[in-house]
Biopython code that builds the backbone (N, CA, C, O; Angstrom):
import numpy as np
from Bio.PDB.StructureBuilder import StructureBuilder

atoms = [
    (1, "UNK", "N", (-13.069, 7.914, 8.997)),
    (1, "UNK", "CA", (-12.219, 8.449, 7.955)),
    (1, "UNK", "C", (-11.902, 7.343, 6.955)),
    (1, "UNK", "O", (-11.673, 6.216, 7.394)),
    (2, "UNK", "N", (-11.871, 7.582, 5.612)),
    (2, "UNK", "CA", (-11.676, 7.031, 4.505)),
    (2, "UNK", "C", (-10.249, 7.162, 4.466)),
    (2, "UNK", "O", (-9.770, 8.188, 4.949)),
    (3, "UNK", "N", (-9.218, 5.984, 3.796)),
    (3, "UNK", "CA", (-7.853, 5.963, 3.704)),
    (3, "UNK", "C", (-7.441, 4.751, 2.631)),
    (3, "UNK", "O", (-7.638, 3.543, 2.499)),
    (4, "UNK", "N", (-6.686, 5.927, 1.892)),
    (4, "UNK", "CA", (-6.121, 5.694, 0.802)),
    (4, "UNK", "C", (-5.016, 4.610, 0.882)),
    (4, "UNK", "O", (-4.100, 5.195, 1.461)),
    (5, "UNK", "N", (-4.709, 3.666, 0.682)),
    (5, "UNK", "CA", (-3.034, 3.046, 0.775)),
    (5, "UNK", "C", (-2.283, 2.564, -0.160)),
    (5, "UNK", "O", (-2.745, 1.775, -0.984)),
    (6, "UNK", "N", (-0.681, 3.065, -0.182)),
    (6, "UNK", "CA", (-0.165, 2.616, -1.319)),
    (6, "UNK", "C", (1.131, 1.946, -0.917)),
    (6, "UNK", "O", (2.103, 2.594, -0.528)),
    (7, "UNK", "N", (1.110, 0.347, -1.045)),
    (7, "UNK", "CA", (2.329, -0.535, -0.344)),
    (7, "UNK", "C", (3.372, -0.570, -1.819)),
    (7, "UNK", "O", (3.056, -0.513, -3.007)),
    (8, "UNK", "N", (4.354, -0.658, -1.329)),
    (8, "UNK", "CA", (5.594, -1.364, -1.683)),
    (8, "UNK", "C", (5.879, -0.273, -3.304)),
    (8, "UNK", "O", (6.021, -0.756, -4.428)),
    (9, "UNK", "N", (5.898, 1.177, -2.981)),
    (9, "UNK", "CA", (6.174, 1.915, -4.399)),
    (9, "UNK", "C", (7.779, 2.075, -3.697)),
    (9, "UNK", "O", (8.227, 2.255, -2.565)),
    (10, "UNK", "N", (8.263, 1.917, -4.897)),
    (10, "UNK", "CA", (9.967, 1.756, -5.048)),
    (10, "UNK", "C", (10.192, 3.172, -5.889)),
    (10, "UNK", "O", (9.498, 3.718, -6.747)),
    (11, "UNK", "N", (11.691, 3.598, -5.162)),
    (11, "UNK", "CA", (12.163, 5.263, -5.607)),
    (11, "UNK", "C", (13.506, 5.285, -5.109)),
    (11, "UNK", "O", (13.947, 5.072, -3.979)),
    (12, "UNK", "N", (14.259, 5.692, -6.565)),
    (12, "UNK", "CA", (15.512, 5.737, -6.333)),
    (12, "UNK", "C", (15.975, 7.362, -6.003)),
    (12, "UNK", "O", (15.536, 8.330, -6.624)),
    (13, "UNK", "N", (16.911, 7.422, -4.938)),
    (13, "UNK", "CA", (17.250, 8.717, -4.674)),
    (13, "UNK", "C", (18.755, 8.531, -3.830)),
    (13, "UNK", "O", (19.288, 7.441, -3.619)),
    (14, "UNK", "N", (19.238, 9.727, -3.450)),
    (14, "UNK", "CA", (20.396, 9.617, -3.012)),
    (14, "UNK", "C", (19.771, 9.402, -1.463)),
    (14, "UNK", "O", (18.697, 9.852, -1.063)),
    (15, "UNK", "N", (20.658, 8.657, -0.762)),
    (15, "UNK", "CA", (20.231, 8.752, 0.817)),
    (15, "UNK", "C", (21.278, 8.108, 1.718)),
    (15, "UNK", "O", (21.394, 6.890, 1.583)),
    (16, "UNK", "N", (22.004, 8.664, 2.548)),
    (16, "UNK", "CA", (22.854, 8.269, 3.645)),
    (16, "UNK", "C", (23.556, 9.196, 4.517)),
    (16, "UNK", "O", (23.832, 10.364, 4.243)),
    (17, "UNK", "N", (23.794, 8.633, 5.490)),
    (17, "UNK", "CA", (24.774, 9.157, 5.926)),
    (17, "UNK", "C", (26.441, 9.174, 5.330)),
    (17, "UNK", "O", (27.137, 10.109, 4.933)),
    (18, "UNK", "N", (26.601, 8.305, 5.410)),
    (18, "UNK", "CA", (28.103, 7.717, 4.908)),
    (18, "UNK", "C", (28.243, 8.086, 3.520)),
    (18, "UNK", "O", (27.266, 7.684, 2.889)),
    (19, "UNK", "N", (29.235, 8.809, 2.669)),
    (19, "UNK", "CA", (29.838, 8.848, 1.819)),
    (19, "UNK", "C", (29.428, 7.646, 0.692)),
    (19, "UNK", "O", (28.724, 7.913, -0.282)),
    (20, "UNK", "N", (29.960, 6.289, 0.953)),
    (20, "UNK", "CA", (30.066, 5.553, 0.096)),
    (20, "UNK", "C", (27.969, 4.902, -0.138)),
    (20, "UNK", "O", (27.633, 4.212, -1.100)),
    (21, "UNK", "N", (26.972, 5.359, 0.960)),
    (21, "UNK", "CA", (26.030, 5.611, 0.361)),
    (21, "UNK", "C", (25.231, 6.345, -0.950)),
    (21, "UNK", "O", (24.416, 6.225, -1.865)),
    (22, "UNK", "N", (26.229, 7.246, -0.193)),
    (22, "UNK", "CA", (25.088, 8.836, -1.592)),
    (22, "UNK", "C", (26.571, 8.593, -2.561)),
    (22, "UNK", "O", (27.373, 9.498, -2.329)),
    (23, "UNK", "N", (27.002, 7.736, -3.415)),
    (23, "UNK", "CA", (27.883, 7.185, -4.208)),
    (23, "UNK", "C", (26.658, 7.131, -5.721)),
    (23, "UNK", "O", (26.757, 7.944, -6.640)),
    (24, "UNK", "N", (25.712, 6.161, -5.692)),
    (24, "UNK", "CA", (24.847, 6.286, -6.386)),
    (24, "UNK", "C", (23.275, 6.077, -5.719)),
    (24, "UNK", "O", (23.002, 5.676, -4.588)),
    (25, "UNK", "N", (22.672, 6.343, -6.428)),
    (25, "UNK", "CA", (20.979, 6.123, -6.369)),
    (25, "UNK", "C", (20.767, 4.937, -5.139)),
    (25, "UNK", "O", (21.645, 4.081, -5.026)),
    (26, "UNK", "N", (19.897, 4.918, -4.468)),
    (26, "UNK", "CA", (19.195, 3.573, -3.966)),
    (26, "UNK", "C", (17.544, 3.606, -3.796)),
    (26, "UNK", "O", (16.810, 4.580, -3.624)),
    (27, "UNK", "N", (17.283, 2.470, -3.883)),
    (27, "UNK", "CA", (16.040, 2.147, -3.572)),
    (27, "UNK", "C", (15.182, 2.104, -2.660)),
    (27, "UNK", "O", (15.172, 1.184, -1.841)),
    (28, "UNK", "N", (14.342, 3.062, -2.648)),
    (28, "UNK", "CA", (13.695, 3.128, -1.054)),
    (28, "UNK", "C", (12.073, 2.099, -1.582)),
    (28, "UNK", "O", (11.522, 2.045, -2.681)),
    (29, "UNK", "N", (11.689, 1.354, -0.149)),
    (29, "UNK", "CA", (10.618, 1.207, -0.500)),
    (29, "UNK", "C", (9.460, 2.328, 0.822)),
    (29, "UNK", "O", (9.504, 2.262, 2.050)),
    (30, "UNK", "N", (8.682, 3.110, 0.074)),
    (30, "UNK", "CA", (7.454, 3.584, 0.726)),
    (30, "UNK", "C", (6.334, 2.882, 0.523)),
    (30, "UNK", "O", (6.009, 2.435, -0.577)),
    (31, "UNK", "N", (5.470, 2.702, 1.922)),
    (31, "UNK", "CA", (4.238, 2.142, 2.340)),
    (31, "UNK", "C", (3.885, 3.504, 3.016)),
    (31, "UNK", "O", (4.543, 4.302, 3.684)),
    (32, "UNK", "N", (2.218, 3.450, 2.461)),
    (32, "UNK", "CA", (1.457, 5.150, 2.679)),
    (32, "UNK", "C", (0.005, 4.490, 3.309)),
    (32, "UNK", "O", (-0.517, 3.445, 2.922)),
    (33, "UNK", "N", (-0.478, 5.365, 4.355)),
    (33, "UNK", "CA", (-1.888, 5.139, 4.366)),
    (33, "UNK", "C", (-2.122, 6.765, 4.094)),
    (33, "UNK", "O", (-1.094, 7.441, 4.146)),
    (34, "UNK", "N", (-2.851, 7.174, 3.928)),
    (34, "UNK", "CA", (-3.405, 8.797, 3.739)),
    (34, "UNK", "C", (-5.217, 8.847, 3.651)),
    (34, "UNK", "O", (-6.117, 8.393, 2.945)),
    (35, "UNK", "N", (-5.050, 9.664, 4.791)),
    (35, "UNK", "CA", (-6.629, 9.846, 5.244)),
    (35, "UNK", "C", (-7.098, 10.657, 3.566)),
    (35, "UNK", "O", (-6.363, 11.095, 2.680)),
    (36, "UNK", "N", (-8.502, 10.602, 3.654)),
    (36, "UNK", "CA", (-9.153, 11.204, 3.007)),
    (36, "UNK", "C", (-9.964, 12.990, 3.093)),
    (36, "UNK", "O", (-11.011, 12.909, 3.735)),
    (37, "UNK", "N", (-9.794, 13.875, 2.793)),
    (37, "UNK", "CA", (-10.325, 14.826, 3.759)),
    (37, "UNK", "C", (-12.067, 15.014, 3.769)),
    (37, "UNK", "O", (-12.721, 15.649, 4.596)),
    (38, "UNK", "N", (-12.564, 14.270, 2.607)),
    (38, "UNK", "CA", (-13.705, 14.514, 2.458)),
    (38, "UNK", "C", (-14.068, 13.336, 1.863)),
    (38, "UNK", "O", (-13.584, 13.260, 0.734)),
    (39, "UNK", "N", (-14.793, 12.292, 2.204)),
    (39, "UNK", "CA", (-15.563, 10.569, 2.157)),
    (39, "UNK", "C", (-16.214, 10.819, 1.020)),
    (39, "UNK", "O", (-16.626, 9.786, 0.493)),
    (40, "UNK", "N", (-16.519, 12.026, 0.311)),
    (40, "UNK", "CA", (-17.792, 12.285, -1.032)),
    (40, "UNK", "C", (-17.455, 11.480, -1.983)),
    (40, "UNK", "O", (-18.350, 11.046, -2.708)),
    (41, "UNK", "N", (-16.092, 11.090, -2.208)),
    (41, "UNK", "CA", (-15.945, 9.997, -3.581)),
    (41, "UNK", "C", (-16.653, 9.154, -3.707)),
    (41, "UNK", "O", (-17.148, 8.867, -4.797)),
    (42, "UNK", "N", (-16.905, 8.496, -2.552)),
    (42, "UNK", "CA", (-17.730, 7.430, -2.925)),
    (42, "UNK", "C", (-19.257, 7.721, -3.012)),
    (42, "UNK", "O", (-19.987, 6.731, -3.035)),
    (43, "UNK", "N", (-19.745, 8.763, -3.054)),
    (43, "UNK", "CA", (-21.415, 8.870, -3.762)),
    (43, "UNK", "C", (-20.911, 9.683, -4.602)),
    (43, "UNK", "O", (-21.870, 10.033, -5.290)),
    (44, "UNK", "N", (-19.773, 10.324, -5.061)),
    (44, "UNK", "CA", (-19.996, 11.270, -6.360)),
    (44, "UNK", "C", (-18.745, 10.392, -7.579)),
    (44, "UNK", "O", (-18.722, 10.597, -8.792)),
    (45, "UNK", "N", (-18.274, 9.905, -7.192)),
    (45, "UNK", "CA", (-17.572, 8.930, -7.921)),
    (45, "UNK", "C", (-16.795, 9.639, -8.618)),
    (45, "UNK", "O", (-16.366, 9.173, -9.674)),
    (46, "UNK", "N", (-16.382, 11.100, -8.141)),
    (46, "UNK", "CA", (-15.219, 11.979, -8.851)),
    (46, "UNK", "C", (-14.070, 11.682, -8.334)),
    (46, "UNK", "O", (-13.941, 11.269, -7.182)),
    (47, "UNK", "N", (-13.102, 11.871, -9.167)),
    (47, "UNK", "CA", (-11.822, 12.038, -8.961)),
    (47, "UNK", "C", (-10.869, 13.232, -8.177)),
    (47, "UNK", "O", (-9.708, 13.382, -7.797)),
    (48, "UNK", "N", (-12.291, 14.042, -8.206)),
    (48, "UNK", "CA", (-11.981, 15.734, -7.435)),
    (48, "UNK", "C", (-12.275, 15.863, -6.263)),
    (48, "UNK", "O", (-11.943, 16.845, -5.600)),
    (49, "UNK", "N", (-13.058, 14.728, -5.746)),
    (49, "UNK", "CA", (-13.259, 14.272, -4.440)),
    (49, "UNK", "C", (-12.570, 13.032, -3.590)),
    (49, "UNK", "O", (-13.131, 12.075, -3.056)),
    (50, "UNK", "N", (-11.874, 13.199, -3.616)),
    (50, "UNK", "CA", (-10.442, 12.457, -3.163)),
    (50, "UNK", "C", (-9.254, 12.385, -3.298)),
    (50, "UNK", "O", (-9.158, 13.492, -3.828)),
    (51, "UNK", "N", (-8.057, 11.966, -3.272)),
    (51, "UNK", "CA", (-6.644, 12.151, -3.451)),
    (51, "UNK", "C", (-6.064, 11.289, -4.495)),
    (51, "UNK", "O", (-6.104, 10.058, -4.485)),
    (52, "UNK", "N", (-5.598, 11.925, -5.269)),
    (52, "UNK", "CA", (-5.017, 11.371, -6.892)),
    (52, "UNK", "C", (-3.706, 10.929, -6.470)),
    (52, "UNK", "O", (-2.664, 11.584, -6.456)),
    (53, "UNK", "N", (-3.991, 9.159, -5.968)),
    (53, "UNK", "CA", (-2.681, 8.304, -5.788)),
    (53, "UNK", "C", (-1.639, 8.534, -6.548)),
    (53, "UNK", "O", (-0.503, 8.793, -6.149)),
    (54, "UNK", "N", (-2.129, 8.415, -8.037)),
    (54, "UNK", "CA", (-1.067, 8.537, -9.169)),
    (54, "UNK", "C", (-0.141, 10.030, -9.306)),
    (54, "UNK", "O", (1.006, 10.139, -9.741)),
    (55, "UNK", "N", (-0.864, 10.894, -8.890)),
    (55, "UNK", "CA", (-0.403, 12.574, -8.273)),
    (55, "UNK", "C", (0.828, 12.723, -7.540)),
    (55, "UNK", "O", (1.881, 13.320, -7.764)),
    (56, "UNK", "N", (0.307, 11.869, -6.417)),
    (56, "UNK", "CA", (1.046, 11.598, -4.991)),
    (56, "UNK", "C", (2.238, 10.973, -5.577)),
    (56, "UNK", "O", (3.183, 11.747, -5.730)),
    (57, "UNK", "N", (2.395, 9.911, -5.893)),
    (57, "UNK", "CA", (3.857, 9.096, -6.580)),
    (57, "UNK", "C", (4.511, 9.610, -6.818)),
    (57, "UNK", "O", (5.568, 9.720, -6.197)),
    (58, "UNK", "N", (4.105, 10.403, -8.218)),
    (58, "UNK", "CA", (4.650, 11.068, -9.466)),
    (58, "UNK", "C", (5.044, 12.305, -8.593)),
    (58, "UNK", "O", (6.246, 12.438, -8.823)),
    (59, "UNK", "N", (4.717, 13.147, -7.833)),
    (59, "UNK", "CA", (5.363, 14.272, -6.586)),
    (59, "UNK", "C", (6.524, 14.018, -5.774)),
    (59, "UNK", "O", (7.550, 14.679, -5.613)),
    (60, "UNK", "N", (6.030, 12.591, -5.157)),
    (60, "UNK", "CA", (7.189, 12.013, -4.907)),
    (60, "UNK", "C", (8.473, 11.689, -5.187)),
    (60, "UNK", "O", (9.488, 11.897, -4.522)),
    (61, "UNK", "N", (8.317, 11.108, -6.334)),
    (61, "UNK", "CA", (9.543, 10.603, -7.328)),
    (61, "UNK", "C", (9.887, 12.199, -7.549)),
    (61, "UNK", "O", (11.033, 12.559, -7.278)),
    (62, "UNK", "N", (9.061, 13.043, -7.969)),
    (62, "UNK", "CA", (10.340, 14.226, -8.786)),
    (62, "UNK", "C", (10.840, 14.786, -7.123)),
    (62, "UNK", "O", (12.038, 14.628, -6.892)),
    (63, "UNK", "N", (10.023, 15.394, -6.031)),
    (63, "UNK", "CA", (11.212, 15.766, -5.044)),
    (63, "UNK", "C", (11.809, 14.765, -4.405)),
    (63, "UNK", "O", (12.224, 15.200, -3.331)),
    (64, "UNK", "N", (12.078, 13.533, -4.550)),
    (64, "UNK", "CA", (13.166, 12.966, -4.318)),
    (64, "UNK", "C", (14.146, 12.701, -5.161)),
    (64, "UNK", "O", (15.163, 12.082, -4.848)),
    (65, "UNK", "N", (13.822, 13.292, -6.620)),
    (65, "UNK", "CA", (15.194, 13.299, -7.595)),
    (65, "UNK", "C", (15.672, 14.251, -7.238)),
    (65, "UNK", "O", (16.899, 14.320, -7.157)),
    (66, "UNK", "N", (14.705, 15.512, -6.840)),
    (66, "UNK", "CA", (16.143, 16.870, -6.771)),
    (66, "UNK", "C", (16.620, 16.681, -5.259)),
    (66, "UNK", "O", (17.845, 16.682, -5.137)),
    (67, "UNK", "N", (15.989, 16.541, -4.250)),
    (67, "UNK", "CA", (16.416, 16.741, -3.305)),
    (67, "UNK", "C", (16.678, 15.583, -2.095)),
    (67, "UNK", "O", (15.722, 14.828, -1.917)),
    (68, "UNK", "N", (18.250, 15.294, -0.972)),
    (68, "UNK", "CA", (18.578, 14.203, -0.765)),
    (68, "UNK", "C", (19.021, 14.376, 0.358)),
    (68, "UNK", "O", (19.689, 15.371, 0.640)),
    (69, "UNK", "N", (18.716, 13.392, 1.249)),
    (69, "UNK", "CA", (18.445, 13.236, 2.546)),
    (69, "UNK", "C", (19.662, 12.386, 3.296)),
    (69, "UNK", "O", (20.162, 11.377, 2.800)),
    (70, "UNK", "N", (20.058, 12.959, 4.575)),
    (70, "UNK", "CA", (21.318, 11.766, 4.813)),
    (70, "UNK", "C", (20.215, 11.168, 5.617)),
    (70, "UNK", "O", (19.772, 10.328, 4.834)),
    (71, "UNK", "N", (19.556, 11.097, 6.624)),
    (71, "UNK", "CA", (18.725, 9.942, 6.972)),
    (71, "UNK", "C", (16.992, 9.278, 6.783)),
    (71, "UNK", "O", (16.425, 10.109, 6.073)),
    (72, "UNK", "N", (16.464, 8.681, 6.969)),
    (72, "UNK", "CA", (15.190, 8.470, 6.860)),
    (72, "UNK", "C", (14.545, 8.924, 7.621)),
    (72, "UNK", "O", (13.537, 8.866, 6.916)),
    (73, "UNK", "N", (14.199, 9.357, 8.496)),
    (73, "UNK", "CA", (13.939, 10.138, 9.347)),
    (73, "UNK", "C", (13.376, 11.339, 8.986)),
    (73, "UNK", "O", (12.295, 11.715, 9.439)),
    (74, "UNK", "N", (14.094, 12.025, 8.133)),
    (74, "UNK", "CA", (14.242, 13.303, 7.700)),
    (74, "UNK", "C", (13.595, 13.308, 6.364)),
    (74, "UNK", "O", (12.749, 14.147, 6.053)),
    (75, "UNK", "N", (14.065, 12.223, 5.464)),
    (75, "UNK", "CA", (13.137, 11.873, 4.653)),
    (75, "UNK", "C", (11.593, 11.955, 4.697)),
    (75, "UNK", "O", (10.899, 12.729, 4.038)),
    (76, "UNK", "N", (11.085, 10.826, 5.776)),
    (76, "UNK", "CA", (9.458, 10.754, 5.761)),
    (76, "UNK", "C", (8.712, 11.700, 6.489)),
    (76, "UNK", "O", (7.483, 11.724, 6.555)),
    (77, "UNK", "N", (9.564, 12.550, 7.083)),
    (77, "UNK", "CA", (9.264, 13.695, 7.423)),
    (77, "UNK", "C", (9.257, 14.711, 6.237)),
    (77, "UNK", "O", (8.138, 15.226, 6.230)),
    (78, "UNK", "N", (9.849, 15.103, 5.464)),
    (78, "UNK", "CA", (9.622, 15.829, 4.361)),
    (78, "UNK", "C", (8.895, 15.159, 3.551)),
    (78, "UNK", "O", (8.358, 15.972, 2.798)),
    (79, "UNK", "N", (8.470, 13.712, 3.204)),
    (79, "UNK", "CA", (7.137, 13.828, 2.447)),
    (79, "UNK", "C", (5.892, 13.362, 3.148)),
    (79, "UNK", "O", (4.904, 12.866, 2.606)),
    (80, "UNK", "N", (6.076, 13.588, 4.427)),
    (80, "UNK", "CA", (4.539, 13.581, 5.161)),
    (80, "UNK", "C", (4.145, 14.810, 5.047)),
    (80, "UNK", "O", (3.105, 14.904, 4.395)),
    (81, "UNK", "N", (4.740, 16.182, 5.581)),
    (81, "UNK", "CA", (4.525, 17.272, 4.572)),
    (81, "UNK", "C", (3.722, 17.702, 3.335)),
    (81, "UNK", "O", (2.771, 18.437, 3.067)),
    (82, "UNK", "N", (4.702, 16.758, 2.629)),
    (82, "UNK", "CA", (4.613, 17.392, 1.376)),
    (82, "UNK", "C", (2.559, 16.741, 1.245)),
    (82, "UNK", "O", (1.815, 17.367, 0.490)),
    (83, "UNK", "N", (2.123, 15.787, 1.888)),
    (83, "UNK", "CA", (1.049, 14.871, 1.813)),
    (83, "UNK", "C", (-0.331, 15.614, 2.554)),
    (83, "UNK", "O", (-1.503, 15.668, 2.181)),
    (84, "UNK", "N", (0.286, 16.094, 3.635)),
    (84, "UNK", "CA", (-0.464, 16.917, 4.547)),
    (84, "UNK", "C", (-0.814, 18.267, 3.532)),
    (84, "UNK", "O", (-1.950, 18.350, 3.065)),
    (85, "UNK", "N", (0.079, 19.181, 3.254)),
    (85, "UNK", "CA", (-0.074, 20.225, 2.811)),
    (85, "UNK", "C", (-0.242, 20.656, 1.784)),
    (85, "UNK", "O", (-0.667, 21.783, 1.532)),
    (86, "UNK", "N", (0.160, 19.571, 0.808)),
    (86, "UNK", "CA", (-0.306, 19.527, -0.913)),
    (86, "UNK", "C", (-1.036, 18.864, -0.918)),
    (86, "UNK", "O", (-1.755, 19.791, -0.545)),
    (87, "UNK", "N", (-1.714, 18.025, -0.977)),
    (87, "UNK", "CA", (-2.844, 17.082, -1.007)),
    (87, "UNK", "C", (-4.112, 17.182, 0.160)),
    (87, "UNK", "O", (-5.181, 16.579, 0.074)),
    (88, "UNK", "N", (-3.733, 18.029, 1.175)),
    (88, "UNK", "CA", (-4.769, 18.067, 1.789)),
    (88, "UNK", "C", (-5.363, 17.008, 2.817)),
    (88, "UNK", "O", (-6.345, 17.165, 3.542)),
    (89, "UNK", "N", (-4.456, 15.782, 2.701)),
    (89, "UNK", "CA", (-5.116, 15.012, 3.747)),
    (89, "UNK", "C", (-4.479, 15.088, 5.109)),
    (89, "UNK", "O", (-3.293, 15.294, 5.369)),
    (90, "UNK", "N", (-5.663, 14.847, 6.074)),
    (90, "UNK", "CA", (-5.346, 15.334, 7.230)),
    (90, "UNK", "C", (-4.727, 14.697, 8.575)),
    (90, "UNK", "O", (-4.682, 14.962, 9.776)),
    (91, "UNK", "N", (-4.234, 13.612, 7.601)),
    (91, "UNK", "CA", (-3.006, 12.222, 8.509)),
    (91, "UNK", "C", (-2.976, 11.146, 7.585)),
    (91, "UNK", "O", (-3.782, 10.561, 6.861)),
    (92, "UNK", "N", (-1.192, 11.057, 7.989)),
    (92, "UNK", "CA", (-0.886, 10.136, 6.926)),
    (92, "UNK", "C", (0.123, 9.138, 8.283)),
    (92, "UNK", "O", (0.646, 9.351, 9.377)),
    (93, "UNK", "N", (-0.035, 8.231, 7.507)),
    (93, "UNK", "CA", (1.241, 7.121, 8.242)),
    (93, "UNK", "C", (1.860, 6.593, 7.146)),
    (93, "UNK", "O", (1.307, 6.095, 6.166)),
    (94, "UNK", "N", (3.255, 6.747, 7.389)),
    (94, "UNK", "CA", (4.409, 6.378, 6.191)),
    (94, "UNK", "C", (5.760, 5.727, 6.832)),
    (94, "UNK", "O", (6.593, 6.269, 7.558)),
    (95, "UNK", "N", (5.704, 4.118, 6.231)),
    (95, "UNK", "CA", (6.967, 3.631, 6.383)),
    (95, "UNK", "C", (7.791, 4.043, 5.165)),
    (95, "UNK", "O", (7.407, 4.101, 3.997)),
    (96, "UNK", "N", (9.305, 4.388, 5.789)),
    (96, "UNK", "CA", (9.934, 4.002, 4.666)),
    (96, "UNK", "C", (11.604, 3.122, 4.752)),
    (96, "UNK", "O", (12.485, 3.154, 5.611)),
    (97, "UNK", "N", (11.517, 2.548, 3.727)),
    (97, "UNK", "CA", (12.360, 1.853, 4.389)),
    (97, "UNK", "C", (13.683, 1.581, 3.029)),
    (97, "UNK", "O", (13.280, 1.764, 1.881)),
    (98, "UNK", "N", (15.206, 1.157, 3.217)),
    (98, "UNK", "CA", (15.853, 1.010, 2.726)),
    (98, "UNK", "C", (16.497, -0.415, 2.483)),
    (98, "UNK", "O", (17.070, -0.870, 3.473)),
    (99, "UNK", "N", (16.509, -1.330, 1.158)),
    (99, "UNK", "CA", (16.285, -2.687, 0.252)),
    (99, "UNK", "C", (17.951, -3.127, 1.041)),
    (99, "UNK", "O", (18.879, -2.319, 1.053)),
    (100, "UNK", "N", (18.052, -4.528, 1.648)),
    (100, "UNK", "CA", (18.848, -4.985, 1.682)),
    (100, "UNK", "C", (20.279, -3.962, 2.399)),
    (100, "UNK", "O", (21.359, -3.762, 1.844)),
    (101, "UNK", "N", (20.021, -3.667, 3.189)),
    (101, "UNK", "CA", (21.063, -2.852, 3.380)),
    (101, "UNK", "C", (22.103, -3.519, 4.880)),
    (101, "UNK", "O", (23.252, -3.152, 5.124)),
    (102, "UNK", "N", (21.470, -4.331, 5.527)),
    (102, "UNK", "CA", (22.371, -4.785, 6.437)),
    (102, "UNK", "C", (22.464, -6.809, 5.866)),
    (102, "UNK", "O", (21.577, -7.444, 5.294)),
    (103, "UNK", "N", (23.709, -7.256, 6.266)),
    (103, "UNK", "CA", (23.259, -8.135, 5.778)),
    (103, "UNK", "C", (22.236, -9.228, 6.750)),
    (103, "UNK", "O", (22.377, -9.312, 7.970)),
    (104, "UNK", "N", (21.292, -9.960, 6.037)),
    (104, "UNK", "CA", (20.624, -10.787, 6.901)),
    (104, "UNK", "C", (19.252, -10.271, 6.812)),
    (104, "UNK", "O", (18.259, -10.997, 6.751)),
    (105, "UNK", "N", (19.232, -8.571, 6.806)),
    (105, "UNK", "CA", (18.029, -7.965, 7.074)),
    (105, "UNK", "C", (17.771, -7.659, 5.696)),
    (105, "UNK", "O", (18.560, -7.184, 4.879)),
    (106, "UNK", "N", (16.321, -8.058, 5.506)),
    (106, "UNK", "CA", (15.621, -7.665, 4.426)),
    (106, "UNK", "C", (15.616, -6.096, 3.851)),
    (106, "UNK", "O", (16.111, -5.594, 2.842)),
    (107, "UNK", "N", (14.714, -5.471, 5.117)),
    (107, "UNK", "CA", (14.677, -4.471, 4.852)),
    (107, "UNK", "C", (15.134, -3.593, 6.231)),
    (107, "UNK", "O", (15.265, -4.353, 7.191)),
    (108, "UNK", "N", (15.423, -2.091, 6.576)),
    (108, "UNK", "CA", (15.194, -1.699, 7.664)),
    (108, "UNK", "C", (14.884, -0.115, 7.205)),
    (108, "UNK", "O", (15.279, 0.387, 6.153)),
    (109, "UNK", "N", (14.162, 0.490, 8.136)),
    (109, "UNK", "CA", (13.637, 1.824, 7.978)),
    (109, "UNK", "C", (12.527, 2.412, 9.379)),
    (109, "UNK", "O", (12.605, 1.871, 10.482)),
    (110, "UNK", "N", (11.883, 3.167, 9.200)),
    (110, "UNK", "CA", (11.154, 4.135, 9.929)),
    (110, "UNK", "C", (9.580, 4.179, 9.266)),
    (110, "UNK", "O", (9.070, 4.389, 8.165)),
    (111, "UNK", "N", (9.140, 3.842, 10.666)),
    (111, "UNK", "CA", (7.041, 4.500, 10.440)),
    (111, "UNK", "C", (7.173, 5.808, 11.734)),
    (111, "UNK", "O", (7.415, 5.915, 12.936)),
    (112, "UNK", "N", (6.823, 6.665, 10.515)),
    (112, "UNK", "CA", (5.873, 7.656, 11.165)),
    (112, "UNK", "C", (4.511, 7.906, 11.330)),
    (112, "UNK", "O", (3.941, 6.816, 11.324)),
    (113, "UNK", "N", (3.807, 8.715, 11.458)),
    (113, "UNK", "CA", (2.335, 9.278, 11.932)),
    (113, "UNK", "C", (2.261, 10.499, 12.439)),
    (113, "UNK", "O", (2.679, 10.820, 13.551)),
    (114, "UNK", "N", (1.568, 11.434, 11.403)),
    (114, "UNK", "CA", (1.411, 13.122, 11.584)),
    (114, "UNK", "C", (-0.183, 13.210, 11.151)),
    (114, "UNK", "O", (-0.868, 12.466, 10.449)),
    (115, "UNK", "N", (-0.414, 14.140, 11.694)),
    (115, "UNK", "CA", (-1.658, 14.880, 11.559)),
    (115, "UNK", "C", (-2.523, 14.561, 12.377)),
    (115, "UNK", "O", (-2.021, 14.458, 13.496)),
    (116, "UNK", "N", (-3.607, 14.350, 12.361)),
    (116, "UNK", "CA", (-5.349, 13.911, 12.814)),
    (116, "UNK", "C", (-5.810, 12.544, 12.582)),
    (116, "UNK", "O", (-5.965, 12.389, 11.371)),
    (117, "UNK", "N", (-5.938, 12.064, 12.884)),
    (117, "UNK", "CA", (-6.526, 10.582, 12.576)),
    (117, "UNK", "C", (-8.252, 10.673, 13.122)),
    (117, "UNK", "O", (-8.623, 10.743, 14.294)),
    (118, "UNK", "N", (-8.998, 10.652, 12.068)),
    (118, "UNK", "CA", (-10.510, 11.235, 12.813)),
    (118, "UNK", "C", (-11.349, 9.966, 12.884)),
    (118, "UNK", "O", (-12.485, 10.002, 13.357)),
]
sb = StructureBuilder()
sb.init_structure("model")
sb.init_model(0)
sb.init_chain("A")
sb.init_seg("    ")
for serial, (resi, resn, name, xyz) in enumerate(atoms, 1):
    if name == "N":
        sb.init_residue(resn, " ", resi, " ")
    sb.init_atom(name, np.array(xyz, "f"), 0.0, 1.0, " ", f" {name:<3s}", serial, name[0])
structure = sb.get_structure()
């Protein structure tokens, strides 16, 4: 299987548990691998034969402006989804994780893994 990856895309959205979280916006960082469902890109060199990274983002960013998650969890679960079933690929692995939020710790967050890995 052919796999797509996209490290360190940054997206502001509401996300917490706690009150003084979902106060304003924060910064999530997502890391994506996403299978390919069909390897043909590379002898047909279309764009219709593979998964439109720039697609994927831009999907991203708008349902995480409308819609807001109290944990991560729940988060990369709703856009592994959204990856699987709009885009068609047939396993994805997605960290995601939240900027500076304890002190000391860089980052902290959640990897998942759904679908098929072929």
């Amino acid at each position: 299987m052919d796999i797509i990856f996209l490290h360190e895309v940054r997206i502001d959205t509401l996300i917490g548990v706690y009150e003084w979280e979902r106060q304003a916006p924060q910064t999530l960082q997502l890391d994506m691998e996403l299978g390919i469902p069909d390897s043909r890109a590379c002898q047909t060199d279309n764009i219709a034969d593979t998964i439109d990274y720039g697609v994927v983002v831009e999907r991203l960013r708008e349902t995480l402006a409308e819609q807001h998650f109290l944990l991560l969890e729940a988060l990369a679960e709703h856009i592994a989804h959204i990856i699987l079933n709009e885009f068609g690929s047939p396993w994805v692995k997605l960290s995601v994780a939240k900027l500076g939020m304890l002190r000391g710790v860089k980052r902290v967050g959640v990897t998942i893994e759904r679908g098929q890995r072929g």
